[in-house]
BALOBA-1460 file (C-alpha; in Angstrom, 3 decimals):
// residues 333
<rec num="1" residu="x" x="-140.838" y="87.360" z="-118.559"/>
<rec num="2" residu="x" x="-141.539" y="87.343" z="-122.096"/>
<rec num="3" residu="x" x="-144.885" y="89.061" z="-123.785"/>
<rec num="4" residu="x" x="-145.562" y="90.327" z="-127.052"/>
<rec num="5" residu="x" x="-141.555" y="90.428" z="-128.407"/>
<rec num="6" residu="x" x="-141.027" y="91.950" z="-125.272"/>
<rec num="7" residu="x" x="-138.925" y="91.190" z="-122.106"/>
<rec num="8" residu="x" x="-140.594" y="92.656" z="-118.922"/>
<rec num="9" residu="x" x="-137.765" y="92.953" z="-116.526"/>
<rec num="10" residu="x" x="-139.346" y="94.285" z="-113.256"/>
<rec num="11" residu="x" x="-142.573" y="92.190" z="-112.976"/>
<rec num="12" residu="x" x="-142.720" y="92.705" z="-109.610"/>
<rec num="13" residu="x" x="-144.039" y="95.788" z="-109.998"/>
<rec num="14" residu="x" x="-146.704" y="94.674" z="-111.940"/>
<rec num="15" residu="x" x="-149.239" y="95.851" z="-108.757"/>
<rec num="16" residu="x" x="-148.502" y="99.507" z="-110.459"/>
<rec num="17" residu="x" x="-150.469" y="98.070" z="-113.911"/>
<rec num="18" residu="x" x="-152.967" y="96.445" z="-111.743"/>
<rec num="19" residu="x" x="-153.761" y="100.226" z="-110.134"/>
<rec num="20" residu="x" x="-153.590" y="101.561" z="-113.639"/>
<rec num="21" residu="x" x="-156.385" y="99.007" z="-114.908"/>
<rec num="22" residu="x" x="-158.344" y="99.918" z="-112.015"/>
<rec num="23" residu="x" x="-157.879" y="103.323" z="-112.228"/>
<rec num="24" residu="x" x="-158.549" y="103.532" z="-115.335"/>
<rec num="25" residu="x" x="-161.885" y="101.257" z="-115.106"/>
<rec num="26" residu="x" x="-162.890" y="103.775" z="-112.289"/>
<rec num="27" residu="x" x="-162.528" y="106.955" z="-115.379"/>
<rec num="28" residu="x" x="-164.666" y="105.272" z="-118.189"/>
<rec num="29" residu="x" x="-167.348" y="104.113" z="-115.505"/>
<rec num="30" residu="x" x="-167.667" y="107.881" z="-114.317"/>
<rec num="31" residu="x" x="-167.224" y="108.825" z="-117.964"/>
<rec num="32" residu="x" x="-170.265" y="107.196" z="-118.909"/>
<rec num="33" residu="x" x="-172.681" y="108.238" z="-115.777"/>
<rec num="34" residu="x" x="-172.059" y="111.496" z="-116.436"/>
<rec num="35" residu="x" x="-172.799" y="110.381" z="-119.898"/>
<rec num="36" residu="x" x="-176.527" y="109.028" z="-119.140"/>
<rec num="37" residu="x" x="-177.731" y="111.451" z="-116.416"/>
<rec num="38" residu="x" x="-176.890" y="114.289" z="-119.267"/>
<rec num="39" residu="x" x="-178.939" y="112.384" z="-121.142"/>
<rec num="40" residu="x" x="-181.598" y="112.212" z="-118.808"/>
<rec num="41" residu="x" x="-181.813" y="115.428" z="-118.030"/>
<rec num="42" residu="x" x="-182.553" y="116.389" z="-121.907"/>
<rec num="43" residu="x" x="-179.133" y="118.191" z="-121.942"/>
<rec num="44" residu="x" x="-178.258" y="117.977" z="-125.862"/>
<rec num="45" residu="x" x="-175.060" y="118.336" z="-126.707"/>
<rec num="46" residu="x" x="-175.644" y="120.087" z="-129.424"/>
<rec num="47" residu="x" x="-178.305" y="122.400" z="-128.526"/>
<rec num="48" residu="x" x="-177.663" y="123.259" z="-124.739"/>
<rec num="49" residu="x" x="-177.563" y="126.701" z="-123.870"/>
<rec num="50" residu="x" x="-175.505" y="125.927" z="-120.838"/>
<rec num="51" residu="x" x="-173.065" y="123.715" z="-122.951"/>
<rec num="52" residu="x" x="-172.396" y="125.970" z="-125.852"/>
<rec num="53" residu="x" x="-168.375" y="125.121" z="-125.781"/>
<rec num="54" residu="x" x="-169.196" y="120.916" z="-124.377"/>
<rec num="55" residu="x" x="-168.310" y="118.331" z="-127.110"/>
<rec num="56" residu="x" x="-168.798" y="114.885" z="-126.121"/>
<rec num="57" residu="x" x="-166.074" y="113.952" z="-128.820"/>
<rec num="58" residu="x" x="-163.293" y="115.739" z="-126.849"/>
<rec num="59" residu="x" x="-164.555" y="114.093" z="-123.730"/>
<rec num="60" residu="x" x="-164.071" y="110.889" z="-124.755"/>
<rec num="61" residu="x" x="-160.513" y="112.219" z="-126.555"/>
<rec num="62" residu="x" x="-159.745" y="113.019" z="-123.681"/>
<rec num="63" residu="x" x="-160.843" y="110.108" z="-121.909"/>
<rec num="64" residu="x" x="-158.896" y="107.600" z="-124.069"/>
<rec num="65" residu="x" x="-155.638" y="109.478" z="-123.964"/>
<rec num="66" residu="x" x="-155.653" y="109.687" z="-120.367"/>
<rec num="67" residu="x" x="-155.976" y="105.733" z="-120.269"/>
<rec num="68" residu="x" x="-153.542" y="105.226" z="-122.881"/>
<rec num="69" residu="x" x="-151.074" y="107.731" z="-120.786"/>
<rec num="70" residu="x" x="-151.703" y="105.859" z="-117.386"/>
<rec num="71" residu="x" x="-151.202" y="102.134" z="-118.815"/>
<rec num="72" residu="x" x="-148.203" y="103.403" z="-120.870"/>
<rec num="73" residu="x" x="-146.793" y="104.951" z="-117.404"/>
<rec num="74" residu="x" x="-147.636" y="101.964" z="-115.568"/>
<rec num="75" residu="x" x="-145.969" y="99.494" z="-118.001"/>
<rec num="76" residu="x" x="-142.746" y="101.751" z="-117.766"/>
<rec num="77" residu="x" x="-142.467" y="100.446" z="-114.307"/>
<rec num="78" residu="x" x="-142.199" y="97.044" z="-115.743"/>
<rec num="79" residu="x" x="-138.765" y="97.843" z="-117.369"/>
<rec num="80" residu="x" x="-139.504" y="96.569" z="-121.186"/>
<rec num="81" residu="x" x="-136.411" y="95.502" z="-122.909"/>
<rec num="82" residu="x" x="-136.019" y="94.461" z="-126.703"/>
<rec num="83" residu="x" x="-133.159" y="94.776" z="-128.924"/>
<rec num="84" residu="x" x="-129.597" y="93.435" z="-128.017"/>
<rec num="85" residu="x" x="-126.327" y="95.199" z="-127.477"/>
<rec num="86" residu="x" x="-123.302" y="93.188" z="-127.310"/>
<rec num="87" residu="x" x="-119.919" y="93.953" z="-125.161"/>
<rec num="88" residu="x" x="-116.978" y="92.740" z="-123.244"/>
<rec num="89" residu="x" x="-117.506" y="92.038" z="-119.443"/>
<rec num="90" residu="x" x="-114.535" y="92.326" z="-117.311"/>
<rec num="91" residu="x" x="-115.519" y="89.246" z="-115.043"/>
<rec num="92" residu="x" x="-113.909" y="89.214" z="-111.523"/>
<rec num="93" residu="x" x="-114.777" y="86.687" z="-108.786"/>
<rec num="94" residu="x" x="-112.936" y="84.836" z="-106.339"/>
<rec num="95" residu="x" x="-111.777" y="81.150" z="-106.567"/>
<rec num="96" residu="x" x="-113.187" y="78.595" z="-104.256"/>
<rec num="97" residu="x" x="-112.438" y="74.703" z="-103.802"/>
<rec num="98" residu="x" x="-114.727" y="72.807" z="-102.389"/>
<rec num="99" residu="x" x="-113.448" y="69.625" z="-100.799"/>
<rec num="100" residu="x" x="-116.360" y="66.746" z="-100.282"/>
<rec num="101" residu="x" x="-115.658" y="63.947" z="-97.992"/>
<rec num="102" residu="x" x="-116.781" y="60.764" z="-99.777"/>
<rec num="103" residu="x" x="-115.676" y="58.025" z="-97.198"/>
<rec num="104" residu="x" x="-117.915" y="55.020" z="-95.997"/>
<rec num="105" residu="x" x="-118.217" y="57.146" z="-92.846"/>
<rec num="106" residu="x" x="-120.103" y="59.632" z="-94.959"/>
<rec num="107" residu="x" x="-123.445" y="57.483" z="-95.234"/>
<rec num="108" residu="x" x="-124.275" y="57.155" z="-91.569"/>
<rec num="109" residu="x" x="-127.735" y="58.828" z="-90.798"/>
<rec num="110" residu="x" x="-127.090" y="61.196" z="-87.916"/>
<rec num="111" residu="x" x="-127.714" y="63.806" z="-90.413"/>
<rec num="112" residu="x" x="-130.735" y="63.228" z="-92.831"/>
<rec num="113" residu="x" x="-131.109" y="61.900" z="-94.952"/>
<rec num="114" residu="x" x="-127.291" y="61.189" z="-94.589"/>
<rec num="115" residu="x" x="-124.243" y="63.059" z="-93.920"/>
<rec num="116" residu="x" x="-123.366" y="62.882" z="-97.793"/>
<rec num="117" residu="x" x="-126.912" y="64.073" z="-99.183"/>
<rec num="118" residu="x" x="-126.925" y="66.657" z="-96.534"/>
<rec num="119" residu="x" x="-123.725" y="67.851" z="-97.560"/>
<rec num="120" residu="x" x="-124.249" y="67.794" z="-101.504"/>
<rec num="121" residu="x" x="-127.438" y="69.999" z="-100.249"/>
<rec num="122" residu="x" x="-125.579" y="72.774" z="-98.136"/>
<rec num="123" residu="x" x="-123.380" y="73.054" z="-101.309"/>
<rec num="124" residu="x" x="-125.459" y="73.758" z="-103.167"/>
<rec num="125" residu="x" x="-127.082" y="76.617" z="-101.289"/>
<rec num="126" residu="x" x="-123.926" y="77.745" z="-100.925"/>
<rec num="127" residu="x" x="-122.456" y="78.031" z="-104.749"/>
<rec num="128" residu="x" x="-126.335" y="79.349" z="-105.220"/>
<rec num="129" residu="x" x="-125.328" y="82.856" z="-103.346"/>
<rec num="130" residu="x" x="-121.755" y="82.851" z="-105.100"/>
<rec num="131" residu="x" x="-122.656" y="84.987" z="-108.023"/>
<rec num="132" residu="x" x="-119.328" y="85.616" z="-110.128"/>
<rec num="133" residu="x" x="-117.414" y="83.402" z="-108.284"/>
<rec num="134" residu="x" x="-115.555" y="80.317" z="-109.926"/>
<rec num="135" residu="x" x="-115.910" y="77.006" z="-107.916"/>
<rec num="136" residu="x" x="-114.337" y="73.739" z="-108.141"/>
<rec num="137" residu="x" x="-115.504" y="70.135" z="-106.584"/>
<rec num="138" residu="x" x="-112.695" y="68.428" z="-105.259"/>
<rec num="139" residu="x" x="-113.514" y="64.592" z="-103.634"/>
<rec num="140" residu="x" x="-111.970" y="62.391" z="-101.212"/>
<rec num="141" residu="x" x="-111.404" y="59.567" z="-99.233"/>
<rec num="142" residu="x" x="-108.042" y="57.400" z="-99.485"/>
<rec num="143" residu="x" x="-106.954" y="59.840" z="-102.673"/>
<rec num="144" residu="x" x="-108.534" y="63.282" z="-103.529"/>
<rec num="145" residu="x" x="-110.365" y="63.622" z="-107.590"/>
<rec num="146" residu="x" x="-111.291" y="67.161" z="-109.008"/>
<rec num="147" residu="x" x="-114.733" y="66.126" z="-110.292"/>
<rec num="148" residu="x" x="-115.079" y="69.563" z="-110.994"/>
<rec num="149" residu="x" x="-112.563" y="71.977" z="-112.273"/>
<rec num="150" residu="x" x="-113.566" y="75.653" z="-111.726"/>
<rec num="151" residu="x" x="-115.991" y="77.010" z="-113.410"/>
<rec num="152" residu="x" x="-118.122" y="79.871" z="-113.382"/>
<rec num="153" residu="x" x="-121.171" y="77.202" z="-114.884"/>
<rec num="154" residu="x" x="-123.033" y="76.776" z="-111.697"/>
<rec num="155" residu="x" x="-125.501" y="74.229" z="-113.614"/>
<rec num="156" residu="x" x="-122.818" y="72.359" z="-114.570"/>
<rec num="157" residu="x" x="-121.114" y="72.220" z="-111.197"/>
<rec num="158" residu="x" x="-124.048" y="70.738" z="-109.481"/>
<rec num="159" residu="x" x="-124.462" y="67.841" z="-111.976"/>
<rec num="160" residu="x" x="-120.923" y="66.604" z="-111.670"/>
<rec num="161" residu="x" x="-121.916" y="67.168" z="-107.565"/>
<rec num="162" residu="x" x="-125.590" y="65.109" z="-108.499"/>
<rec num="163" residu="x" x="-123.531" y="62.334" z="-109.501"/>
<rec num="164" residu="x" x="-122.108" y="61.265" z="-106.287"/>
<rec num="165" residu="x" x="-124.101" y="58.584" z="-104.464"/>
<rec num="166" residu="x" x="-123.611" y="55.748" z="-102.019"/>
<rec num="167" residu="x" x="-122.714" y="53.869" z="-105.065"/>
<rec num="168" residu="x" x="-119.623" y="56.235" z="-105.506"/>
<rec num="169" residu="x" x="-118.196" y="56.680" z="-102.065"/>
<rec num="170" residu="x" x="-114.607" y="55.534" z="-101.444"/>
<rec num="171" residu="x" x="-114.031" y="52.064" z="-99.740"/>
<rec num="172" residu="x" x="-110.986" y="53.375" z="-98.212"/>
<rec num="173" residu="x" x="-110.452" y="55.538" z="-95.101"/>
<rec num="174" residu="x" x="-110.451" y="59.786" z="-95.054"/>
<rec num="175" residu="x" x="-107.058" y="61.349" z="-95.701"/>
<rec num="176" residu="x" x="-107.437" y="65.607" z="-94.814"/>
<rec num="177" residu="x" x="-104.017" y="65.456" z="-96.335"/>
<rec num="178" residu="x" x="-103.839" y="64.336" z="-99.353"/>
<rec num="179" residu="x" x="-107.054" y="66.418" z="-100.126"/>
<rec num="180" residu="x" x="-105.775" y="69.682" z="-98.954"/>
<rec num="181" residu="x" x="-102.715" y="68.773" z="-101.391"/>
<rec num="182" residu="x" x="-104.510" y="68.664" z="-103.986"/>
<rec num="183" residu="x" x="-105.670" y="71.843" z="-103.697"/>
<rec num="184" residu="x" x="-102.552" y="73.722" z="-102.845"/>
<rec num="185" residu="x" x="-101.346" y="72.125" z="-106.111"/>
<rec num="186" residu="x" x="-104.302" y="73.397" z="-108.540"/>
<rec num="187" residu="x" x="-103.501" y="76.629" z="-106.590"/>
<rec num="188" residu="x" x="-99.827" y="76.990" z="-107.460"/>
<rec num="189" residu="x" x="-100.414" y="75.557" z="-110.852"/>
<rec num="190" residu="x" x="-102.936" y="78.503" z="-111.442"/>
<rec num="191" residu="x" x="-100.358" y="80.832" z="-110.401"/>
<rec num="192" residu="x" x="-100.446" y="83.711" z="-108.001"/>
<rec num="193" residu="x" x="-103.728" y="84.237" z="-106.462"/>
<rec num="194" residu="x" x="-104.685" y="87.587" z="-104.086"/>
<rec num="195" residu="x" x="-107.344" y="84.881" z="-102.338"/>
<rec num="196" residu="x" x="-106.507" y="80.885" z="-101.645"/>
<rec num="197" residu="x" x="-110.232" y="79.517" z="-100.700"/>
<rec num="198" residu="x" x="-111.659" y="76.539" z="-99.645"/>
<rec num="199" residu="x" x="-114.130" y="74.766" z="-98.045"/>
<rec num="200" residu="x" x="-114.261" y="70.838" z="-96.570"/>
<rec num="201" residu="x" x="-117.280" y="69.200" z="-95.663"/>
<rec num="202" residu="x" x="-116.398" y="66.470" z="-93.676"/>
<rec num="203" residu="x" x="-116.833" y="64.488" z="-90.652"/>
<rec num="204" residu="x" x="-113.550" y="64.782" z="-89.457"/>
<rec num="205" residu="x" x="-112.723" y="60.942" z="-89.254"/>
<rec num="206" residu="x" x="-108.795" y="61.355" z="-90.525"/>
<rec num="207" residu="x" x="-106.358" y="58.652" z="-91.379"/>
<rec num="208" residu="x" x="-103.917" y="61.205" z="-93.156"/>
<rec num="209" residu="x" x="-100.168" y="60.298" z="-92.756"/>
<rec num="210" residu="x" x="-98.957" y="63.957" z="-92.516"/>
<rec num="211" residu="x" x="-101.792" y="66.575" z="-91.733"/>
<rec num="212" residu="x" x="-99.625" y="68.491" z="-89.945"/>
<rec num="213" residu="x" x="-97.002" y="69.126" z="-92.409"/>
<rec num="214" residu="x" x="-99.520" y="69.988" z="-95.357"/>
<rec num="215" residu="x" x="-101.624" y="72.354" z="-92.273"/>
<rec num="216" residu="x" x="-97.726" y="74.041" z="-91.977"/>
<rec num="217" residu="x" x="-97.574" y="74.401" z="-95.754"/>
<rec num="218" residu="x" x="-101.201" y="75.774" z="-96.612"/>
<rec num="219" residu="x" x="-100.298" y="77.920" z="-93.743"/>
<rec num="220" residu="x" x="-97.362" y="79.191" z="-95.821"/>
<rec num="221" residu="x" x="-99.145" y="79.771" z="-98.740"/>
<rec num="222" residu="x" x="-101.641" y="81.763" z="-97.466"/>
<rec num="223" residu="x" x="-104.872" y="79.128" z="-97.777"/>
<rec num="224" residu="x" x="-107.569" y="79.859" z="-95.933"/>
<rec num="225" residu="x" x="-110.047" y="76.918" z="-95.286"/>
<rec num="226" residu="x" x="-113.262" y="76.826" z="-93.679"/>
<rec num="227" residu="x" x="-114.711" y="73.356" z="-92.192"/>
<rec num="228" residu="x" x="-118.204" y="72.354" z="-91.915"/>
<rec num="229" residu="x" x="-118.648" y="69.228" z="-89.937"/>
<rec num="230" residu="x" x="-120.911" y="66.669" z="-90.418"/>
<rec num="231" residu="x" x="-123.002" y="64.084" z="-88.373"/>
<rec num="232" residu="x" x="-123.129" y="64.501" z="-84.467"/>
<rec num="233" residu="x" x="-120.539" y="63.418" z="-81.977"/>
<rec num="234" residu="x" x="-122.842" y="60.520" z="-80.531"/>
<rec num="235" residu="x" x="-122.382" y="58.971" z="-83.502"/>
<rec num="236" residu="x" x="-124.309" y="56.603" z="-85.875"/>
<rec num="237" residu="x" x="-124.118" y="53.302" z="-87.564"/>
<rec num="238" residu="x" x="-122.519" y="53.199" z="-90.758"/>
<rec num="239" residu="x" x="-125.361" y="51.704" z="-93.494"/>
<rec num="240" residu="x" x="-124.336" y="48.900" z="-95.602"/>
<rec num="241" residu="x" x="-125.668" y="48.558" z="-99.904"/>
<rec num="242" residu="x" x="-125.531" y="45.490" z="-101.854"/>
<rec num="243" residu="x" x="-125.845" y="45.572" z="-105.829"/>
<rec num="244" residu="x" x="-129.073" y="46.003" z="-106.097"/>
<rec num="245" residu="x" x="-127.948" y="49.560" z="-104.226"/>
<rec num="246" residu="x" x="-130.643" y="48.393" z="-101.147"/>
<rec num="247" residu="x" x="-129.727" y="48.377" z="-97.830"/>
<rec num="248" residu="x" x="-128.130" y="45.634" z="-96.504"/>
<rec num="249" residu="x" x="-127.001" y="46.054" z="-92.797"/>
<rec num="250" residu="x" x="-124.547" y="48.226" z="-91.083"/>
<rec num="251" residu="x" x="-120.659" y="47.997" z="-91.026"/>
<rec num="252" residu="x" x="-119.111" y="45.615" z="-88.480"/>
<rec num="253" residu="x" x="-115.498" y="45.647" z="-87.426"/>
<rec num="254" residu="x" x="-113.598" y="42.099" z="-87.185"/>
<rec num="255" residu="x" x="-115.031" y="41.436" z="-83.668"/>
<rec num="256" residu="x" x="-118.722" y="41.649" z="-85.144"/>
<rec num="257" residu="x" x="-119.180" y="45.142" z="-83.277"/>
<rec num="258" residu="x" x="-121.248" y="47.522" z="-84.943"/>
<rec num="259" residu="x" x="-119.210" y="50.034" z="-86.168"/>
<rec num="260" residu="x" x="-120.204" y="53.944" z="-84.790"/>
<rec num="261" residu="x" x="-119.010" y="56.741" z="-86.882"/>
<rec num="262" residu="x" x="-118.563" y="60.050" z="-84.879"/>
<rec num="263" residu="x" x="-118.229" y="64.112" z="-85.887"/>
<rec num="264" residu="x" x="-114.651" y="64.680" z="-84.921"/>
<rec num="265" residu="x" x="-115.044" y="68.390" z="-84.243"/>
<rec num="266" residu="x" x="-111.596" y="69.204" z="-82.234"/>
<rec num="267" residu="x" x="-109.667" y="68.135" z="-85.095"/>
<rec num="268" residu="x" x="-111.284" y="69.970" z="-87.644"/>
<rec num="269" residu="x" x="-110.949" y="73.147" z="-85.368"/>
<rec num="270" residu="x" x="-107.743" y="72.158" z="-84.972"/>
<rec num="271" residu="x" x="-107.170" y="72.077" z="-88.769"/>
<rec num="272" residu="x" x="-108.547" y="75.818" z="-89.177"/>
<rec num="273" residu="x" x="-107.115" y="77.198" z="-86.696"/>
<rec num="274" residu="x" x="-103.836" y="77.326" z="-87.171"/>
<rec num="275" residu="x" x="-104.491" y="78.556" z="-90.594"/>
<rec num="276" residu="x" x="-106.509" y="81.630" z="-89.516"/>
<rec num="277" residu="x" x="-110.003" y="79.728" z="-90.975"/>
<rec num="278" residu="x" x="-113.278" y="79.168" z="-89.549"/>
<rec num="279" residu="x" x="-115.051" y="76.040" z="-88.444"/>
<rec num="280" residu="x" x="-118.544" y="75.805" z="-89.048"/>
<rec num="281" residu="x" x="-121.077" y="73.614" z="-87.230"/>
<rec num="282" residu="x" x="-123.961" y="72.755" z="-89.420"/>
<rec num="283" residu="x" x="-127.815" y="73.468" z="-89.087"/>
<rec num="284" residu="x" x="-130.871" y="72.936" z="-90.245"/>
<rec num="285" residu="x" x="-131.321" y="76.511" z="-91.379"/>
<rec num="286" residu="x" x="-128.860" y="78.066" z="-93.994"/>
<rec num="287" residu="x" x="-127.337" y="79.674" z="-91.103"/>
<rec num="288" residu="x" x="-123.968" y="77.817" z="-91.095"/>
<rec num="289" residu="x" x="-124.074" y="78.688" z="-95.269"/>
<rec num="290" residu="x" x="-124.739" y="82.420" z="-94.438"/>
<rec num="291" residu="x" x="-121.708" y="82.516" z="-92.046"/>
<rec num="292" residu="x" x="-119.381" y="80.878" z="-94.885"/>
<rec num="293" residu="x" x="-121.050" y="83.236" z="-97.704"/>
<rec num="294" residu="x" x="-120.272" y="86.325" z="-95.655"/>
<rec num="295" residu="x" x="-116.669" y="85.532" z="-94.702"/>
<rec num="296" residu="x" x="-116.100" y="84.854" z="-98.357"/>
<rec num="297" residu="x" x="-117.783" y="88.163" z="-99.649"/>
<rec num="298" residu="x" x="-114.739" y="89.899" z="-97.862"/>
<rec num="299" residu="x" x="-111.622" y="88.538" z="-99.291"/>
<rec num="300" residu="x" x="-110.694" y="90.199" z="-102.639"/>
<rec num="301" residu="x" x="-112.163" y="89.528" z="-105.887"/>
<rec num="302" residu="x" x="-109.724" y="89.135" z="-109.339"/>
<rec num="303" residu="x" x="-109.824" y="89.452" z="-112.634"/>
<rec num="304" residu="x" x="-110.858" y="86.614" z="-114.609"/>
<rec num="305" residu="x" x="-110.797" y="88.286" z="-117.745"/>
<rec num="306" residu="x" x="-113.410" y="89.736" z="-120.226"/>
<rec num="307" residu="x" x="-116.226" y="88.099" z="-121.754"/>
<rec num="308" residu="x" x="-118.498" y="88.843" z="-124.541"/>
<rec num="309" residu="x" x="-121.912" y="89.340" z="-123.181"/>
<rec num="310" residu="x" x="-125.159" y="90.168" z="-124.914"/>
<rec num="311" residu="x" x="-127.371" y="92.488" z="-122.625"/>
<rec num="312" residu="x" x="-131.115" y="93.587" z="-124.028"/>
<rec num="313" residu="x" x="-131.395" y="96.810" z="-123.944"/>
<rec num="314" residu="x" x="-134.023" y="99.094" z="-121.997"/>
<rec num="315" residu="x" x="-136.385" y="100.826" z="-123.444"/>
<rec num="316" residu="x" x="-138.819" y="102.362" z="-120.635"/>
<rec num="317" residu="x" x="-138.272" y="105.860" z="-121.946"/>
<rec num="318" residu="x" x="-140.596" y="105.325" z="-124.930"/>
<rec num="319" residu="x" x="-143.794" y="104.169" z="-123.147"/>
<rec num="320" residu="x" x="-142.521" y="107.052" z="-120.927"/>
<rec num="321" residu="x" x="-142.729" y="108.972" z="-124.077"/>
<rec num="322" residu="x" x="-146.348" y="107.705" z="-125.004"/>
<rec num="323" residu="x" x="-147.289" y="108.530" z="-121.509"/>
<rec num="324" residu="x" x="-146.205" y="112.217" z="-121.519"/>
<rec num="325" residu="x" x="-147.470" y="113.083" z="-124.957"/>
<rec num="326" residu="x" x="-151.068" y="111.509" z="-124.089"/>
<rec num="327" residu="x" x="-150.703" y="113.792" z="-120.654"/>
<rec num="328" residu="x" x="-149.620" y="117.140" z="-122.811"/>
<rec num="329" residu="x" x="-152.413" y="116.370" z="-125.694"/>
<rec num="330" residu="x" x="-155.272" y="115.751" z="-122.828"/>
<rec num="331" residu="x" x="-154.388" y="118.987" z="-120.758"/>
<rec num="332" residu="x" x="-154.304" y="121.077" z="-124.436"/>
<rec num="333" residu="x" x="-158.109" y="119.826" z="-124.826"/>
């Protein structure tokens, strides 16, 4: 928070000003009682044989620098910052793809508001508690797209993930494969890597032509993938839009049977599995994020390089300053 030129850091401990206010409050209003029942009792200031060595000026000296001393002390807590100090950042982080299934079986309502919005919102949440890490979007049905190359630009990630709608899912069927592919290839292309991340959200309704070989080779190359699934394995209808992006039914087969999507969990686990990753079932809670977030927190973190950065700088010691000068002046008087 910004006030007066100044950035206040540590606003949270603004309940140590409030008690300094107070405080403060409680010294003038004592101040000045002590004030009128002198008065009262005719005890000049001046003239008082019992208050040869009292001056009223020093008391309220003495008075205002203790105030000044206690606010000054108080605002310290705050953490004031003004000025800027540039510098190189060595930036390290860890490189994670995430892998969004975007197939027609994706808009079926088992989880709400559908498996797709529910998935774009765990995301989120998750590339929220990343920090340094770099993330990339990767989506999928019939053929995988990087809508997102990695980036450390959080804000930027999650419009490129805002942008995928019903209107944007695939009209073909899921393909695990091809996906997966795709991201051992941006992985060798980037070169050697200490960690090989990523994360699907899916439902686990596969068409892929050769899972097993591209399980063998990300196997190989050391990727580790978590899976969260999506939807329930009951099942749901699929929804069908028509231009005007409304609702227009739900997707029939060629015998005019409703078609029921289903969370295929054994193949995801099978997926994982083999490749020492975890599958995740999802919940309401962040709890399914949480368990992702804290597997990822112990693979190793790389160098990504330096970057300028341009830090305010703190400057607490001077109203700590203030405050022990006002301190040292009232005690002398």
């Amino acid at each position: 928070m910004d006030m007066f030129g100044i950035s206040w850091a540590a606003m949270s401990n603004s309940w140590v000003v409030i008690l300094a206010v107070l405080f403060s409050i409680m010294r003038i209003v004592v101040y000045g009682r002590v004030t009128i029942l002198m008065r009262k009792a005719g005890l000049s200031f001046g003239d008082s044989k019992f208050l040869l060595h009292y001056s009223n000026n020093r008391r309220l000296i003495k008075l205002i620098l203790f105030c000044i001393g206690v606010m000054s002390l108080s605002l310290a807590f705050l953490q004031p910052q003004w000025g800027k100090k540039e510098g190189l950042t060595q930036q390290k982080g860890r490189d994670l793809f995430i892998l969004l299934d975007v197939s027609k079986s994706m808009l079926a309502e088992d989880a709400k508001p559908s498996r797709l919005e529910f998935a774009k919102e765990k995301i989120k949440r998750l590339v929220d508690k990343l920090g340094t890490d770099r993330v990339a979007l990767v989506i999928f049905a019939g053929r995988p797209i990087v809508q997102c190359p990695l980036t450390q630009d959080i804000d930027a990630f999650k419009l490129f993930l805002d942008q995928i709608s019903h209107e944007t899912v695939g009209a073909g069927t899921t393909a695990l494969d091809s996906a997966l592919q795709k991201v051992l290839d941006q992985f060798e292309h980037a070169g050697t890597k200490k960690s090989k991340l990523a994360v699907i959200f899916t439902d686990g309704e596969d068409f892929s032509h050769d899972l097993a070989g591209v399980r063998k080779q990300a196997q190989d190359q050391g990727l580790f993938i978590f899976a969260e699934g999506l939807g329930t394995t009951t099942g749901a209808p699929i929804p069908v839009y028509n231009e005007q992006g409304d609702k227009a039914g739900v997707l029939k087969d060629d015998q005019d049977s409703i078609v029921i999507s289903r969370l295929n969990e054994s193949l995801l686990k099978n997926l994982v599995s083999q490749v020492g990753g975890i599958y995740v079932a999802p919940t309401q809670t962040d709890d399914d994020i949480d368990k992702i977030h804290a597997k990822l927190q112990r693979f190793e973190k790389e160098k990504f390089g330096n970057k300028r950065m341009s830090n305010k700088q703190e400057q607490y010691s001077w109203f700590v300053g203030v405050s022990f000068i006002c301190f040292l002046l009232e005690w002398i008087l």
